[in-house]
Structure formats: structure tokens, C-alpha cells
NUZAGU-770302 format. One record per residue (C-alpha): residue in one letter; y, z, x. Coordinates in Angstrom, 2 decimals. Layout:
titi:A&v:Y&w:Z&u:X
...
This chain:
titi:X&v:10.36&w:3.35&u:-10.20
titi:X&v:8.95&w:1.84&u:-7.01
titi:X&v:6.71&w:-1.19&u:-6.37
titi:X&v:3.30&w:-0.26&u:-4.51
titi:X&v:2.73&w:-2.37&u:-1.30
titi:X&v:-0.49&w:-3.19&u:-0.74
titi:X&v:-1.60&w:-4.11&u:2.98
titi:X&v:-4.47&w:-6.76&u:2.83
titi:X&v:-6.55&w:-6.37&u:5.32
titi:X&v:-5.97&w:-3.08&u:6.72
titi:X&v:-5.84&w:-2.43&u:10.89
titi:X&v:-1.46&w:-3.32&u:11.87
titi:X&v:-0.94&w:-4.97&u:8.45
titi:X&v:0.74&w:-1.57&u:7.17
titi:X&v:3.51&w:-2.52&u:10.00
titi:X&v:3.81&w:-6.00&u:9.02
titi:X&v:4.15&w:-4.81&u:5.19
titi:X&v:6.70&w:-2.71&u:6.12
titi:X&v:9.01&w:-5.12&u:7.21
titi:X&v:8.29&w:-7.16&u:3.77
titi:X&v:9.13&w:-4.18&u:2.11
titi:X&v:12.61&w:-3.92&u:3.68
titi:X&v:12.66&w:-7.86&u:2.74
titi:X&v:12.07&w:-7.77&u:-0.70
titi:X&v:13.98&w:-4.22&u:-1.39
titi:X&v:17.81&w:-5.14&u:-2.44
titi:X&v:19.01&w:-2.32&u:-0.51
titi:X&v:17.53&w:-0.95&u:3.26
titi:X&v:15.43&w:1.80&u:2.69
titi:X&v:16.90&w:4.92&u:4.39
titi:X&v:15.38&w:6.38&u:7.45
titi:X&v:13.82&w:9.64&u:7.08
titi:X&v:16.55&w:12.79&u:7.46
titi:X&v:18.37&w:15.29&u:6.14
titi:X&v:19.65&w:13.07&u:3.21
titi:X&v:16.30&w:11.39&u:2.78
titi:X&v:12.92&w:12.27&u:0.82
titi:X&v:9.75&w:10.73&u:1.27
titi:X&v:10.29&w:9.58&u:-2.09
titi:X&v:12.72&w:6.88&u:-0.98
titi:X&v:10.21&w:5.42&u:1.51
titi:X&v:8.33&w:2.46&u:0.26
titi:X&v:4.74&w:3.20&u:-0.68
titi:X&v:2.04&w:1.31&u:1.41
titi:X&v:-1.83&w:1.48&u:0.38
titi:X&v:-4.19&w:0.30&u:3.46
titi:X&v:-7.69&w:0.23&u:4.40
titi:X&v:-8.58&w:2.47&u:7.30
titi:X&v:-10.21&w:-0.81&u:8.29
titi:X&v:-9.71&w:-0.82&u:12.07
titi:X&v:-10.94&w:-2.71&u:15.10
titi:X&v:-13.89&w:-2.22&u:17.17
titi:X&v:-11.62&w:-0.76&u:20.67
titi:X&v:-10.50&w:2.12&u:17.78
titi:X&v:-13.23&w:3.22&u:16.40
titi:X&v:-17.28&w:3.47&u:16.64
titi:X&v:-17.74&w:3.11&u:13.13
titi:X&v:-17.61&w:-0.14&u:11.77
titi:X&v:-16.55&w:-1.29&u:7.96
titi:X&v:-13.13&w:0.66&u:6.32
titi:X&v:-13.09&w:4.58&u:6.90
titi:X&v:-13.38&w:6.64&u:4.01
titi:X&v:-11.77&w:9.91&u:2.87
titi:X&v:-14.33&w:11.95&u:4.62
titi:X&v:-13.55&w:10.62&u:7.65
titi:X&v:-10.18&w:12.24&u:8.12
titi:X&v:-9.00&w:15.81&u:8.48
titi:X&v:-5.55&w:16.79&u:6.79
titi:X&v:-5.00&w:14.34&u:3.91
titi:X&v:-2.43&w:14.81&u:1.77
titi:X&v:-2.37&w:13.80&u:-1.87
titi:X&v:0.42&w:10.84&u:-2.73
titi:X&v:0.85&w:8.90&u:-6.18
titi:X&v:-2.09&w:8.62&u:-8.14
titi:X&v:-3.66&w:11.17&u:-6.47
titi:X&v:-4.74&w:9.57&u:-3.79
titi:X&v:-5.18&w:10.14&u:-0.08
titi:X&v:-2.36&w:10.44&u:1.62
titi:X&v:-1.56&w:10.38&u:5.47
titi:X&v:0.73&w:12.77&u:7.44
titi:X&v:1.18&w:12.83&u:11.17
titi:X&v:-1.06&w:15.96&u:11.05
titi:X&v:-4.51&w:13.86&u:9.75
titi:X&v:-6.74&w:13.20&u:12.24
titi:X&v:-9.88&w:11.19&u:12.02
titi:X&v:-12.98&w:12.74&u:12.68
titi:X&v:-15.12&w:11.59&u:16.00
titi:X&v:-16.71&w:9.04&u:15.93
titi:X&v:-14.35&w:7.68&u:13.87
titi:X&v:-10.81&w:6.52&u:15.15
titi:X&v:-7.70&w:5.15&u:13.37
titi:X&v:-4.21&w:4.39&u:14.43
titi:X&v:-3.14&w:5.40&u:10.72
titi:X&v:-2.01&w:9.07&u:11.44
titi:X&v:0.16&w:7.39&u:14.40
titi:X&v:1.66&w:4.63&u:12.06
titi:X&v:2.33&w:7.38&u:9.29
titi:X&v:4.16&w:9.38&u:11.97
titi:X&v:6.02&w:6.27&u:13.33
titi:X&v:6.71&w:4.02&u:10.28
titi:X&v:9.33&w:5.31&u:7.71
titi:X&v:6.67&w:4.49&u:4.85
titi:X&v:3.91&w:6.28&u:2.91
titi:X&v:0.71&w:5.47&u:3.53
titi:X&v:-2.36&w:5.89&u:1.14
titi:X&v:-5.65&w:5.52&u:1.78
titi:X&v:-7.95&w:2.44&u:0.11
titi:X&v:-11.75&w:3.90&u:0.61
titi:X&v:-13.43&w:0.54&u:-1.34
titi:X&v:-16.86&w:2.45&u:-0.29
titi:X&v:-17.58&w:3.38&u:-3.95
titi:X&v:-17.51&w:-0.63&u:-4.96
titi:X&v:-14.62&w:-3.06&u:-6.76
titi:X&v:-14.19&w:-1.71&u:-10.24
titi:X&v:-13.03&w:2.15&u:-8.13
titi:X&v:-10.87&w:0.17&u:-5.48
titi:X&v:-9.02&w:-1.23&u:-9.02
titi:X&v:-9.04&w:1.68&u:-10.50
titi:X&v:-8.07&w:3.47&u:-7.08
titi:X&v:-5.15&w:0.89&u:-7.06
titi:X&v:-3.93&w:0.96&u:-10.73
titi:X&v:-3.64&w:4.56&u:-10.58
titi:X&v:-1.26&w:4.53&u:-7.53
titi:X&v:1.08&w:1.50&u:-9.21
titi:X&v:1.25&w:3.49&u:-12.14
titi:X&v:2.19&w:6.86&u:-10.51
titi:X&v:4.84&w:4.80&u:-8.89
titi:X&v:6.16&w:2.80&u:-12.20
titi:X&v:6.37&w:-0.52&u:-10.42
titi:X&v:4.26&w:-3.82&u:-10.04
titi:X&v:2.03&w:-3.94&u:-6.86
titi:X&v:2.95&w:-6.38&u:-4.65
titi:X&v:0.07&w:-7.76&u:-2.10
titi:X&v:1.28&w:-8.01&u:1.74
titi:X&v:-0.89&w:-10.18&u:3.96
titi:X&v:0.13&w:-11.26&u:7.88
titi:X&v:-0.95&w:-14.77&u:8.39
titi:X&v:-2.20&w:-15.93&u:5.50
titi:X&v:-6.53&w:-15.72&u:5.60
titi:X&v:-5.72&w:-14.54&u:2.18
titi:X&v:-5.38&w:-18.31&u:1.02
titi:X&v:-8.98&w:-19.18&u:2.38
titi:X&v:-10.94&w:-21.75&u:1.20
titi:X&v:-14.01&w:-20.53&u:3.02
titi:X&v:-14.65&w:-23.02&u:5.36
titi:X&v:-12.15&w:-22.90&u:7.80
titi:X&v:-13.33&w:-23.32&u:11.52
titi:X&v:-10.97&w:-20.25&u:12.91
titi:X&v:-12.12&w:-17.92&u:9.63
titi:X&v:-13.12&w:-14.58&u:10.69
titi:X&v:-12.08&w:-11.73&u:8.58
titi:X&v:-12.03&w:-12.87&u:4.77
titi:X&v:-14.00&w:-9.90&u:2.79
titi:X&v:-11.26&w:-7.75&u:2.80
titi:X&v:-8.23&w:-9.67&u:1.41
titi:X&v:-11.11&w:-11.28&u:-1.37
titi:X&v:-11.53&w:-7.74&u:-2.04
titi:X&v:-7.95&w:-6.94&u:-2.57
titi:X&v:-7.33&w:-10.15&u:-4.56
titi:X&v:-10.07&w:-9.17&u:-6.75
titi:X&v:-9.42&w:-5.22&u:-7.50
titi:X&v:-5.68&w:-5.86&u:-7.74
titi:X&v:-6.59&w:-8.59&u:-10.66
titi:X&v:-8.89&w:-5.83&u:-12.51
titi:X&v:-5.88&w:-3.60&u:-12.57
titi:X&v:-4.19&w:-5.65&u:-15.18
titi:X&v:-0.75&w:-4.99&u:-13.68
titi:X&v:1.51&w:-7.82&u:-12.53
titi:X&v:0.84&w:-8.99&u:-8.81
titi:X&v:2.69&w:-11.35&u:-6.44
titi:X&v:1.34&w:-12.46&u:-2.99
titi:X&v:3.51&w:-12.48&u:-0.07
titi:X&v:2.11&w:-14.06&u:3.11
titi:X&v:3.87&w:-13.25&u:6.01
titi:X&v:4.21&w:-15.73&u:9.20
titi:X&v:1.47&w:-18.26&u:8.23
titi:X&v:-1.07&w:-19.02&u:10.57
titi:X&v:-0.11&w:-16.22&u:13.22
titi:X&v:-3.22&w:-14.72&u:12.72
titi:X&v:-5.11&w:-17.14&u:14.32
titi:X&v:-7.43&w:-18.47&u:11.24
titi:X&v:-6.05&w:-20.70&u:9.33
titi:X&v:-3.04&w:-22.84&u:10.95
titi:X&v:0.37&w:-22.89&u:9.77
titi:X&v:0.25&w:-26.60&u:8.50
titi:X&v:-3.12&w:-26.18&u:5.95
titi:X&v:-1.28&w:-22.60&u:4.84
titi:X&v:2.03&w:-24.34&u:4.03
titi:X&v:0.51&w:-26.80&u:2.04
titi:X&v:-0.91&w:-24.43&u:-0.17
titi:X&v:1.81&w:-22.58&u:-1.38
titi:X&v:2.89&w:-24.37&u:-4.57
titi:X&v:5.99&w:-27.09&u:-3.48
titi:X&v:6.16&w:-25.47&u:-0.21
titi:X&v:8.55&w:-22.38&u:-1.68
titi:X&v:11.41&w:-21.51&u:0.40
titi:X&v:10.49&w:-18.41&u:2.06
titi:X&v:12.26&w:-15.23&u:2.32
titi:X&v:13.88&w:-14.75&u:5.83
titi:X&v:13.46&w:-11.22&u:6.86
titi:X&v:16.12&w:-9.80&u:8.94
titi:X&v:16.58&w:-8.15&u:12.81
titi:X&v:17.05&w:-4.51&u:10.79
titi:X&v:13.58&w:-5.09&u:8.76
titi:X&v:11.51&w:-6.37&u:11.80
titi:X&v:13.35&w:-3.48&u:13.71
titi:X&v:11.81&w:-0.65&u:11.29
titi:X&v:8.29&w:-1.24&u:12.47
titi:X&v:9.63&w:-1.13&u:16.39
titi:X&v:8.07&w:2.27&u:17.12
titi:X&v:5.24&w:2.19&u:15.92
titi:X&v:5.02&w:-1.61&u:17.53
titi:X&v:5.52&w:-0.12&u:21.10
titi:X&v:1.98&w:1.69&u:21.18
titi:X&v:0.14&w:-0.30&u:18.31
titi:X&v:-1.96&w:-2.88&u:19.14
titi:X&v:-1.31&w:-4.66&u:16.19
titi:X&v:-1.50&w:-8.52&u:17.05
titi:X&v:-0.45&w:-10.42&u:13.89
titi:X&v:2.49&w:-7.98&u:12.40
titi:X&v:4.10&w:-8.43&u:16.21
titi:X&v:3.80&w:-11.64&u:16.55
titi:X&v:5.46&w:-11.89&u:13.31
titi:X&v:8.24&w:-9.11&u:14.05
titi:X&v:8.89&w:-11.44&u:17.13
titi:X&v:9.51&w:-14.48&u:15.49
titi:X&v:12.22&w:-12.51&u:13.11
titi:X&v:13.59&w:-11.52&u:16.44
titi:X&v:13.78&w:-14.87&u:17.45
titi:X&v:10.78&w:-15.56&u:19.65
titi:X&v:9.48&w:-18.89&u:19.83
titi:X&v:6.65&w:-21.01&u:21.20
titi:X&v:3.12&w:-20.42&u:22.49
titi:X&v:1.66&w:-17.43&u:22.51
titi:X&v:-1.34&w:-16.08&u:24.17
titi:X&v:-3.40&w:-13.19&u:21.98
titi:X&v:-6.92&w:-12.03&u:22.44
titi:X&v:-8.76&w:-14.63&u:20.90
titi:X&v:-6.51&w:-17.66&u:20.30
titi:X&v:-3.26&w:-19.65&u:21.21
titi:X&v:-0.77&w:-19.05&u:18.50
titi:X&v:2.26&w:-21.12&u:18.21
titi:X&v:5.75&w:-19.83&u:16.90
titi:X&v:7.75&w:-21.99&u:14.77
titi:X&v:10.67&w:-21.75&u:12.76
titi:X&v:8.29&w:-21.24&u:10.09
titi:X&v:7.00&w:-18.21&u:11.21
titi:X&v:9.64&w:-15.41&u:10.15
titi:X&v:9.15&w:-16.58&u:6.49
titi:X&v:7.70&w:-14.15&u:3.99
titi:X&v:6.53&w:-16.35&u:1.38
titi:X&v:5.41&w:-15.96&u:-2.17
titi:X&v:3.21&w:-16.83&u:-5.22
titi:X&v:1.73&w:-15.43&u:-8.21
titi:X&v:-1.54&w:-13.73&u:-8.26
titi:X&v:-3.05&w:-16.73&u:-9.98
titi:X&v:-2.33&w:-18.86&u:-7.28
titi:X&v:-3.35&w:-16.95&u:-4.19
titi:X&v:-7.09&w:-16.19&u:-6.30
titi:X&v:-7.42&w:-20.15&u:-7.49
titi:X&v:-7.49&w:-20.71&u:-3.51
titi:X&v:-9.89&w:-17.92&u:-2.91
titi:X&v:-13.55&w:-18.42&u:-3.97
titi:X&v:-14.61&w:-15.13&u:-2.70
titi:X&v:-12.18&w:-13.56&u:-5.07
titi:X&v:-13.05&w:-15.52&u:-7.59
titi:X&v:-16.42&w:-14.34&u:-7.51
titi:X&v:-15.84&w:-10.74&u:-7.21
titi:X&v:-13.79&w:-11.20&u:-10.08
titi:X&v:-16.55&w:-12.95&u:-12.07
titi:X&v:-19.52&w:-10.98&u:-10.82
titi:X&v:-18.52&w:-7.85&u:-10.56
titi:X&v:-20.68&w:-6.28&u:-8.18
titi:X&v:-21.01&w:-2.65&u:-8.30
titi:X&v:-21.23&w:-1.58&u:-5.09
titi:X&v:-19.38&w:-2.72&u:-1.88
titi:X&v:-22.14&w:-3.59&u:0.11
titi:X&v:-23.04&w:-6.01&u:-2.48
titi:X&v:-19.52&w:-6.96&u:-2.37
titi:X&v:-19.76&w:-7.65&u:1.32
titi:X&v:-23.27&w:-10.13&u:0.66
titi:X&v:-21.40&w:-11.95&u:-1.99
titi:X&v:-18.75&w:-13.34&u:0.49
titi:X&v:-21.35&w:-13.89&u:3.27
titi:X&v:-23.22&w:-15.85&u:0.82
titi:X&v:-19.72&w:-17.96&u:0.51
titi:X&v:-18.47&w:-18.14&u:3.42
titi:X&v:-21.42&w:-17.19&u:6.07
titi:X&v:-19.50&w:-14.34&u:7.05
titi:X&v:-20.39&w:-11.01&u:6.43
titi:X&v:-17.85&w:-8.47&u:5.51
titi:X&v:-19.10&w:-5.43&u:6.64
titi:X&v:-20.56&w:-6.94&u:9.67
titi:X&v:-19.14&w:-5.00&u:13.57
titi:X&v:-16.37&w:-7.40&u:14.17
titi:X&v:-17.62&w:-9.80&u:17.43
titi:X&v:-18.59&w:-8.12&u:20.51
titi:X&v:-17.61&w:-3.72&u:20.47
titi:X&v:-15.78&w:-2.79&u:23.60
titi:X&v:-15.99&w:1.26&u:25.04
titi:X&v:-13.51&w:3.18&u:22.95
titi:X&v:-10.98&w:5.60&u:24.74
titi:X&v:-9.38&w:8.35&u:23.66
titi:X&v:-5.45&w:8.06&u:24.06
titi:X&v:-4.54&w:9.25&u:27.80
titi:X&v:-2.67&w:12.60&u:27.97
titi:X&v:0.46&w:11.66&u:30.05
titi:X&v:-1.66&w:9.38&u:31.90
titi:X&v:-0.25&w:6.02&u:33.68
titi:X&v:-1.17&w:2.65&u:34.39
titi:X&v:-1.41&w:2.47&u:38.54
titi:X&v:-0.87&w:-1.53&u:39.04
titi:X&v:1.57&w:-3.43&u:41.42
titi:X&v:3.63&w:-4.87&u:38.78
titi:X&v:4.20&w:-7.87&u:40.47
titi:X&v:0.11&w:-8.12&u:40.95
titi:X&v:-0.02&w:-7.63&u:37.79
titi:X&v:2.64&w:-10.45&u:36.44
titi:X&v:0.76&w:-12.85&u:38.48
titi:X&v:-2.21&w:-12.24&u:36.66
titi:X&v:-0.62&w:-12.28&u:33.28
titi:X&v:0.73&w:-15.70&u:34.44
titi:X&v:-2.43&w:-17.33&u:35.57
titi:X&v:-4.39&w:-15.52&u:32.62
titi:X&v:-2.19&w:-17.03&u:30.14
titi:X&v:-2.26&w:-20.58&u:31.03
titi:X&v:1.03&w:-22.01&u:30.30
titi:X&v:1.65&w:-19.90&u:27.70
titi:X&v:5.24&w:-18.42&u:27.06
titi:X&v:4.34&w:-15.24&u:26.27
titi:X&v:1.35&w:-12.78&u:25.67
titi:X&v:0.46&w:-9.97&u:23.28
titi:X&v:0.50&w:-6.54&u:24.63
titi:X&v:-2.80&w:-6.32&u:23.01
titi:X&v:-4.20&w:-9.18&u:25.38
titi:X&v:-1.70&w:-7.67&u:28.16
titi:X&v:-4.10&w:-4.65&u:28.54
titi:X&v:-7.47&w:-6.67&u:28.00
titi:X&v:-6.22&w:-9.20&u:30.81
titi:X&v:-5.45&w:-6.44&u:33.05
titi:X&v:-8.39&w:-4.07&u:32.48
titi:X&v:-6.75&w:-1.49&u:30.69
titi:X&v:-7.58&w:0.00&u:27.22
titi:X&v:-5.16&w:-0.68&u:24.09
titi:X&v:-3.98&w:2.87&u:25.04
titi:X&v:-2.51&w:2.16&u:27.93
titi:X&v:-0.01&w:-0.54&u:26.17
titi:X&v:2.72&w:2.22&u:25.90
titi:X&v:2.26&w:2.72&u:29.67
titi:X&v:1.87&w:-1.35&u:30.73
titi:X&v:5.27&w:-1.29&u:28.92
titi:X&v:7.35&w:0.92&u:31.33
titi:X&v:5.49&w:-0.83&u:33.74
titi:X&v:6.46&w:-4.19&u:32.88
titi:X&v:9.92&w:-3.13&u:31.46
titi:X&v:8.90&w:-4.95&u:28.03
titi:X&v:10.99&w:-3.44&u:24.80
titi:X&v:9.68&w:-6.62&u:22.66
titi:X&v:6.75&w:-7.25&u:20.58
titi:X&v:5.60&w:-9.48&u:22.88
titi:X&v:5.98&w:-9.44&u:26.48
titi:X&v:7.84&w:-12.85&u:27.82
titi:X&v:6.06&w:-14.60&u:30.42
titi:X&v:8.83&w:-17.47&u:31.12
């Protein structure tokens, strides 16, 4: 029997759920070898929802738009280091299923809510467990009004198809407010008498650390640092976070709870709509923001380099980091590369440049 993780809002949140996983497990799960199976691995469904410097296709990837699929529990789409999505599409997912001891199953919501349940339901059933929602900083818990609110279709969605499945849910949030959307303070105060958090450990921050050295993954890192230790301000791509010693906690509450915050859920739940792009209008009729819409401005994709390398001083390129971050303690690797001009390919190569084996690189 095994517990299906669910990662709420697709792009790094299969890394961040990861390292929940290894929280909320009573044992470590084993690393893949000789006296491993996959069945051992904890069993992650995700959108293929990923950002606009990955791929030219905007909204969550479906099935057909991947080569080599597997089948995993339920039947249902399953990634391997060998799938590969097809042009113009582009995901990070075959990477993280090569890189994260996990399985990973696709969540294609493109047929509308009462599949993605049934899509869902079948996979917690093939596993024999309860399904356990995963989110990294906490949008999950909107309201629908918050100023910093820019991504809140696809946790609704979640909410809303793991409630039609009729089997028992819990909500973890993961480092509140380190996405960048809703701050830590409104966040805390809605998890019912501010429950004391799990506190994830080194070893199940440290299980995502391959995958975290090329992924450009903002919220699951910032998160993985704070279990590390980190603290302070932080510098990502679009806002100042700040690290507390609230941010390693992985906190909880029931389904109930996490939908009685969210009206978008609550609507999808009551309405019903019966396909996603009518989905997508319900919550920009909510919240003004439209799920399906090409997240902000789309930047030129490139195609990983082939033993390529990034040729900058390094101390040129410090300095810049230091005036670009303005006071800031440290930066994301993700902003690292923007800052600098490079693509969120090159963050594997800014890395040996800078000599940074951290999730985030430390400015002072």
C-alpha cells in the first residue's frame, strides 16, 4: 500500500513533493539499486505544466506531447528517462524522472475536471493508499484577491478533482509564502491554530539535490535551502523572498480546510464544468486571472547545450550578481542565469563557474 503524492501546480513542485514524501514516510525511502524496485519509490502525479523559458506551448502538456511513456498505477502515463517531449513542446519531467528517486505520472486535465478525478482516483487506488496533496508555498490557500496572486487555476483544479475522487485527502503546504504570492504571515494564519509543522530533515531536502543542480525550480529550492539551513533575503526572478524559521515547515490540514479557503475550488466543485477551458474562465471570472493564459512575458527557448560552457569572468560576474541583487543575501540560480544573460540551461554550467553546490547561490 502506498499513498499517491500529488504535486499541485506542476513545473519543480514534483522536487519539492519529494522531499515531503521522505517527511511524511516513517522510514527513508531507499535509493534506487540493486536491492531496490521502483515499487519502493514514492509515487508522484504532476502536471506537465511548465514555464514559458521550457516550452512554446503554453497550458499543461498532454499525453501526446511526449514520446516513450510508460504505463504506472492506474494506468496512467508514466515517465522514464527515455520520454522525450515532442518539439515545440519542452518539459524538464523526463530529467526529474531520471534524477529524482520517485515515479512520476502524468496529470493531462485537457479532457476537463470530472477525467482529472477520475484520472486521479484510479492512480490512489492502484496504489491502495490515500492521496496526499503537495503544494510549495502555499497559493493553494488563496482567497483570490491577493496582490502577489499569479498562478491559482491549477492548485483550484487539484483541490477540486481530488474532492470528486471521494478518497481521503490531506494538504501539505510546504515553506509558506516562498513562492512569492501570498506572504508567510496571511498563510500562517490560515492554517487552523497555527499547527506545528513537520520539520523535514538534511537527508529529505538532500534527495531532490540532483535534480536541484540543473532545475530551475525556484520555490522547491528555496524551500530545500531553508531545510539546509539558509536564511534571510532572497532574490528570485520576480520577487524578494524572505527565509524564516518558518520556512522548512511542511504543514498540514484536511481537505475541507484547504477548499473552505479556496473559492475557485469551491466552484469547480459546485459547477462542474465539463471541459477545462471552461474550467480555466471560471477562475478568471474569480479571481481576474486566467488559467490557461501564457504566463507574463515568453522569453526565446533553448535547447539544453551539448557540453557547452558559460564564458564569464567569474569575478565580473559576482559583481553583477551583487549589484543585481540589491542587498540581498542570496539569489536563485534561476535569477543567476536571467541576471547574467544566460538561459536556465546554462545553470549547471554558472554552477562550476561560481563553485555553488547549494540551492541557492550565497551572495554574503
Amino acid at each position: 500500500m502506498s499513498d499517491l503524492y500529488v504535486a499541485a501546480g506542476g513545473g519543480g513542485d514534483p522536487l519539492g513533493t519529494l522531499i515531503a514524501a521522505r517527511t511524511l514516510t516513517a522510514e527513508p525511502e531507499p535509493e534506487p539499486g540493486p536491492a531496490a524496485s521502483a515499487a519502493d519509490l514514492p509515487l508522484i502525479a504532476t502536471y506537465a505544466w511548465e514555464r514559458p523559458e521550457i516550452t512554446a506551448v503554453a497550458g499543461p502538456l498532454g499525453e501526446h506531447h511526449f514520446t516513450g511513456l510508460a504505463r504506472g498505477a492506474g494506468g496512467a502515463p508514466a515517465f522514464t528517462s527515455g520520454t522525450r517531449a515532442r518539439r515545440p513542446a519542452g518539459s524538464t519531467l523526463p530529467g526529474l524522472a531520471r534524477d529524482l528517486p520517485a515515479r512520476l505520472l502524468l496529470l493531462d486535465p485537457a479532457a476537463g475536471l470530472a477525467a482529472l478525478a477520475g484520472r486521479i482516483g484510479a492512480m490512489a487506488g492502484a496504489a491502495g493508499g490515500r492521496i496526499r496533496i503537495v503544494d510549495i508555498g502555499g497559493d493553494i490557500l488563496t482567497h483570490g484577491d491577493e496582490p502577489g496572486l499569479c498562478s491559482p487555476f491549477g492548485d483550484a483544479l487539484t483541490l477540486a478533482a481530488c474532492h470528486l475522487t471521494g478518497i481521503p485527502t490531506t494538504v501539505h503546504v510546504a515553506g509558506p509564502g516562498l513562492d512569492g504570492e501570498i506572504d508567510e504571515a496571511t498563510l500562517l494564519a490560515r492554517i487552523p491554530g497555527h499547527r506545528r509543522p513537520l520539520a523535514p530533515g538534511p537527508a529529505a531536502a538532500s534527495a531532490a539535490a540532483r535534480a536541484l543542480a540543473w532545475h530551475p525550480s525556484e520555490a522547491s529550492a528555496l524551500w530545500a535551502a531553508a531545510v539546509h539551513g539558509a536564511r534571510g533575503t532572497v532574490r528570485t526572478t520576480h520577487h524578494t523572498v524572505e527565509l524564516t524559521d518558518a520556512s522548512p515547515g511542511l504543514y498540514h490540514l484536511t481537505l475541507e480546510e484547504a477548499v473552505a479557503h479556496n473559492p475557485v475550488a469551491r466552484a469547480l466543485i459546485e459547477e462542474r464544468p465539463a471541459t477545462l477551458e471552461e474550467a480555466a474562465g471560471l477562475s478568471h471570472r474569480l479571481t481576474g486571472i486566467h488559467g490557461l493564459a501564457p504566463e507574463r512575458a515568453r522569453t526565446p527557448r533553448r535547447e539544453p547545450p551539448v557540453g557547452g560552457a558559460v564564458t564569464l569572468d567569474r569575478d565580473d560576474a559576482v559583481k553583477t550578481l551583487h549589484e543585481a541583487a540589491a542587498g540581498a543575501g542570496h539569489v536563485t540560480f534561476r535569477y543567476a542565469a536571467r541576471a547574467l544573460g544566460l538561459a536556465w540551461t546554462d545553470i549547471p554550467a554558472l554552477r562550476e563557474l561560481l563553485g555553488g553546490d547549494t540551492p541557492l547561490l550565497r551572495l554574503r
